[in-house]
C-alpha positions in Angstrom: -11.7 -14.1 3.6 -10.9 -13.9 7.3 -11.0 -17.7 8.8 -9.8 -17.2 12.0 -8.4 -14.8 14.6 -6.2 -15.7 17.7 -3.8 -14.8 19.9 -0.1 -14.2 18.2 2.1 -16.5 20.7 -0.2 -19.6 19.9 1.6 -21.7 17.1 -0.2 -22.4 14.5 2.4 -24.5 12.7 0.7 -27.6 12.6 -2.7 -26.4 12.5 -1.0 -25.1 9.4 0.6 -28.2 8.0 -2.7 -29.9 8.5 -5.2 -27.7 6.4 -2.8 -28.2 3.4 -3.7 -31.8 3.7 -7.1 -31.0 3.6 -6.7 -29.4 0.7 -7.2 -25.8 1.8 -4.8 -23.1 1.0 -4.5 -19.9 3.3 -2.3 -17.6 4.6 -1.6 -16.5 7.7 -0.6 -13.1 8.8 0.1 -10.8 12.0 -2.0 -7.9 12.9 -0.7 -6.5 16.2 -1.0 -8.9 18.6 -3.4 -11.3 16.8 -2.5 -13.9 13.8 -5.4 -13.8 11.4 -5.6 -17.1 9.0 -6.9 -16.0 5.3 -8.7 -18.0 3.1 -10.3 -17.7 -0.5 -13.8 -18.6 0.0 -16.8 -19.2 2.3 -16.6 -22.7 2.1 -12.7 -23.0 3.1 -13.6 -20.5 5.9 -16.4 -23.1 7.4 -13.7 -25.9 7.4 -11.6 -24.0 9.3 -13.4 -22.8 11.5 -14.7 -26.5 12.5 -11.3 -28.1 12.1 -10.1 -25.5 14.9 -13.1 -26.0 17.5 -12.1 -29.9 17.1 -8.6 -28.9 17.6 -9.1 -27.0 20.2 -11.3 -29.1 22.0 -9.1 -32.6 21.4 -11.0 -34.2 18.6 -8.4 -33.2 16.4 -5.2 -34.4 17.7 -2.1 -33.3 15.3 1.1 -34.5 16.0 4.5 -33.3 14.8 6.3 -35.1 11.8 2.3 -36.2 11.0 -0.3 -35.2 8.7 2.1 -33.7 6.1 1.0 -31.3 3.1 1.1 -33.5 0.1 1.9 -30.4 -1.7 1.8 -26.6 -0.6 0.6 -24.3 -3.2 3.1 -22.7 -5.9 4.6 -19.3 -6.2 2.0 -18.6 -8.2 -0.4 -19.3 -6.5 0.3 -17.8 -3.7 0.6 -14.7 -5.4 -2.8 -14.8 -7.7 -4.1 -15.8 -3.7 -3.0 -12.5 -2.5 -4.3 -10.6 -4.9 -7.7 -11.9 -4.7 -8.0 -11.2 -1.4 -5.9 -8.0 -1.2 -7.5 -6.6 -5.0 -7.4 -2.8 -4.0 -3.7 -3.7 -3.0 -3.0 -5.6 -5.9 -4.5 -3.5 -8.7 -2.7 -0.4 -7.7 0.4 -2.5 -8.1 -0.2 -3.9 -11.3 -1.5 -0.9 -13.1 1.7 0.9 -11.3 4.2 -1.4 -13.0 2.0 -1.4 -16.3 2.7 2.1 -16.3 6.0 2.3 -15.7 7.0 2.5 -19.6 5.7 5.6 -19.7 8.5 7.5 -18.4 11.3 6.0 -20.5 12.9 7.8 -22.4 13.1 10.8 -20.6 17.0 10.8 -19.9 17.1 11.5 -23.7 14.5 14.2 -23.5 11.5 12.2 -25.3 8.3 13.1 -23.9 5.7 10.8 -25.3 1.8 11.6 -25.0 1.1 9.0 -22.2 3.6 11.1 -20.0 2.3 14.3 -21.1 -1.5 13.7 -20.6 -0.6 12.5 -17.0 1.4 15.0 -15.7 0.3 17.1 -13.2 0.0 20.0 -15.7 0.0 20.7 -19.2 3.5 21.7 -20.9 4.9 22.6 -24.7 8.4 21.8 -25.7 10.1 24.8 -27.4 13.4 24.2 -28.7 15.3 22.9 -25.3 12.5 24.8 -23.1 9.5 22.9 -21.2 6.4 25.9 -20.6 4.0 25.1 -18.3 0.4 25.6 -18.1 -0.7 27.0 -14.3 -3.1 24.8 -12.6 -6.2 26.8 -13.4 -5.9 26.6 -17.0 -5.5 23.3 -16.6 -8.3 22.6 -14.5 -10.2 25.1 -17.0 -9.6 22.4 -19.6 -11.9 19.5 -17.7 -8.5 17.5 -16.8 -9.0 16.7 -13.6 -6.7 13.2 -14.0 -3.9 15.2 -13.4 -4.7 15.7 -10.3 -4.2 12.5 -9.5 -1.8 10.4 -11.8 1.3 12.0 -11.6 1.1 8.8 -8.8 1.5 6.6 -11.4 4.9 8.1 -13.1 7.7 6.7 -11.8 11.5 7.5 -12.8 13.5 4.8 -12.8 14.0 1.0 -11.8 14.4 1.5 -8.0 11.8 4.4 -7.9 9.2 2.1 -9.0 10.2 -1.0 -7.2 11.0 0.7 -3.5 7.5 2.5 -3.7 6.0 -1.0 -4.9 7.2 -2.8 -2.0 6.7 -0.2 0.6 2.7 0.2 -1.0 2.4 -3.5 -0.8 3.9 -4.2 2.6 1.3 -1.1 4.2 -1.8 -1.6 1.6 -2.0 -5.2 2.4 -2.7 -4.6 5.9 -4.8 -1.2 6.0 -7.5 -3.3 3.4 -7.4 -6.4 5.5 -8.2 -4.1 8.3 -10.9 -1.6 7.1 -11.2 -3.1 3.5 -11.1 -2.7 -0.1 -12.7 0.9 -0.4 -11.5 2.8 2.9 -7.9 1.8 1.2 -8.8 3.3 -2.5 -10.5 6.6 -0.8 -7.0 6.8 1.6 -5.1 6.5 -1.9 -7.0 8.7 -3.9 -7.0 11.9 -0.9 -3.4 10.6 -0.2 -2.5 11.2 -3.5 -4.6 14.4 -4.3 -2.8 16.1 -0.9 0.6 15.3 -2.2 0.6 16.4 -5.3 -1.2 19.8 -4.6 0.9 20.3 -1.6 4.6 19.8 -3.7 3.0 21.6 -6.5 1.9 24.8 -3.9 5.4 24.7 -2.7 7.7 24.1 -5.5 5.5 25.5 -8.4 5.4 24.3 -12.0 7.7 20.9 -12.8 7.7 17.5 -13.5 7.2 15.4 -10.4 5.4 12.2 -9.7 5.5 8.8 -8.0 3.6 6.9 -5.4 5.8 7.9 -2.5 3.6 10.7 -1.3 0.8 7.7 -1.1 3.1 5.5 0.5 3.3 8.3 3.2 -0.4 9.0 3.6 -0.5 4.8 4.1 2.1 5.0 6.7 0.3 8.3 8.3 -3.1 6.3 8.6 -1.0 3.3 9.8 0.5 5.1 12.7 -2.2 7.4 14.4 -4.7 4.4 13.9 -2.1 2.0 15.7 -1.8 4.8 18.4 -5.7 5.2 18.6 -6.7 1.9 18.9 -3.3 -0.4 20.0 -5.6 -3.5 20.2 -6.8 -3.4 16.3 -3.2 -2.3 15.4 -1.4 -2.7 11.9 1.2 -4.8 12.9 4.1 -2.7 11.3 7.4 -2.9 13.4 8.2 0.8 15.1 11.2 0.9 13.5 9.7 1.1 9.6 8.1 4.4 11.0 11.1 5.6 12.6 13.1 4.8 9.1 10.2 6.3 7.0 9.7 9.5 8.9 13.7 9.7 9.2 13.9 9.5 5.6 11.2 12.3 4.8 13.5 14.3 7.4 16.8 13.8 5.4 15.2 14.6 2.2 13.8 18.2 3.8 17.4 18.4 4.8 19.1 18.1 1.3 21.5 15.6 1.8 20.3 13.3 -0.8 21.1 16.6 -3.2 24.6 17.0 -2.2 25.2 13.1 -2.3 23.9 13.3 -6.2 20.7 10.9 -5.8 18.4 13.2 -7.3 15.9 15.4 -6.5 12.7 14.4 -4.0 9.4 15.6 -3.9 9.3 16.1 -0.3 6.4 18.3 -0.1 4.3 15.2 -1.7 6.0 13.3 1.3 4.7 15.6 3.8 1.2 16.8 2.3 0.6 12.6 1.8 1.9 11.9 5.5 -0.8 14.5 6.5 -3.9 13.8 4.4 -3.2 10.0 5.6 -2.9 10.9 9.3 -5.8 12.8 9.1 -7.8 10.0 7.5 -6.2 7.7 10.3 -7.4 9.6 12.7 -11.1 10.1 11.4 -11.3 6.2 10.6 -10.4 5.2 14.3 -12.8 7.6 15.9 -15.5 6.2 13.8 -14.4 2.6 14.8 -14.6 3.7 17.9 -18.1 4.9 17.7 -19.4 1.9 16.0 -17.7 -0.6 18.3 -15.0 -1.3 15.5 -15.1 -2.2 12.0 
């Protein structure tokens, strides 16, 4: 729950160190060229809120190497914190990771049924050949999933983490923005694009991952940063440089000839547009309302 909002270049170190004593945990982030201060409920946010007028005002004098946290919170806590107020964020995560199982085994050809219902299209094994079922058939057949989780597949230990941390680092801050359900529609369409898009392009095959969402994130990201500079996301221009320099070397095929395996740059580039689109759309409508 948002506590407060103010300017970036004021330090809110002590303010900090003094809410701790208090007995209120928080978090404090940047969004452009504000800080926001977090907290988990209505009551903590009152507190706040009335600790910082008095602050602010000199009823509330904090002094450096005073008021000391007896004890910040754990690890854990922290992290069940961030979930609670990022839950979009953090159940795509989870259920991601939960899922993760489902690909092993592959390197030694064993498809098991979790992998096969949530392909993007239905396949037989004969002998050492995969057929696949075109998309109408499939679609014929009521399985609309597929669709959609091929997102969830991921193949390998550093496929899964890098998408994790790069869905994390962007999710967080589009649902703090514009909320819970603007981020699950922008994952859904995100991930719907991608995987129609690669699958238009590059016909029937295994593909999946969450990198095509990660690029419709980072699409939203940037045109609504551009639209509105004042309400921006508060990502550093150089991760879109990197990301959209990466999607260019992987249209290039250098990641082929180095032997790091095939991407599914078509999901990069159909998710990049279905999120830039949905950026676009969601700023002229915070325009129109006076922000949101």
């Amino acid at each position: 729950m948002l506590a407060l909002e103010v300017d970036r270049n004021l330090d809110l170190a002590l303010f900090s160190r003094f809410l701790y004593q208090q007995g209120i945990a928080h978090r404090i982030n940047e969004a452009g060229e504000q800080q926001q201060l977090w907290v988990t409920n209505i009551h903590d946010q009152d507190r706040v809120q009335q600790f910082y007028a008095a602050w602010q005002s000199g009823e509330l004098r904090l002094e450096a190497g005073s008021n000391m946290p007896r004890q910040g919170p754990s690890t854990l806590q922290r992290l069940l914190n961030s979930v609670w107020r990022m839950p979009v964020t953090g159940s795509f995560v989870i259920i991601t990771l939960l899922l993760y199982p489902v690909t092993m085994g592959l390197d030694e050809g064993v498809l098991n049924a979790w992998f096969a219902a949530m392909s993007f299209l239905q396949f037989e094994l004969r002998g050492d050949a995969v057929y696949f079922t075109d998309l109408s058939t499939t679609l014929a057949g009521g399985e609309y999933w597929r669709l959609l989780t091929p997102m969830f597949l991921h193949f390998g230990i550093l496929h899964v983490v890098f998408n994790m941390l790069w869905f994390w680092e962007i999710g967080r801050r589009i649902e703090l923005r514009n909320g819970g359900l603007l981020l699950l529609v922008l994952v859904l369409v995100s991930s719907l694009c991608s995987n129609l898009l690669q699958y238009k392009m590059t016909g029937p095959g295994f593909f999946g991952g969450m990198s095509g969402v990660v690029f419709g994130l980072l699409g939203y990201s940037l045109v609504w940063s551009k639209l509105l500079p004042q309400r921006d996301m508060g990502l550093p221009h150089s991760i879109y440089i990197f990301m959209l320099g990466f999607m260019v070397v992987g249209f290039s095929g250098l990641f082929d000839l180095l032997g790091l395996g095939n991407l599914a740059n078509w999901a990069h580039l159909g998710g990049l547009l279905a999120g830039a689109v949905m950026g676009a759309v969601a700023a002229g409508v915070s325009k129109s309302r006076g922000g949101f």
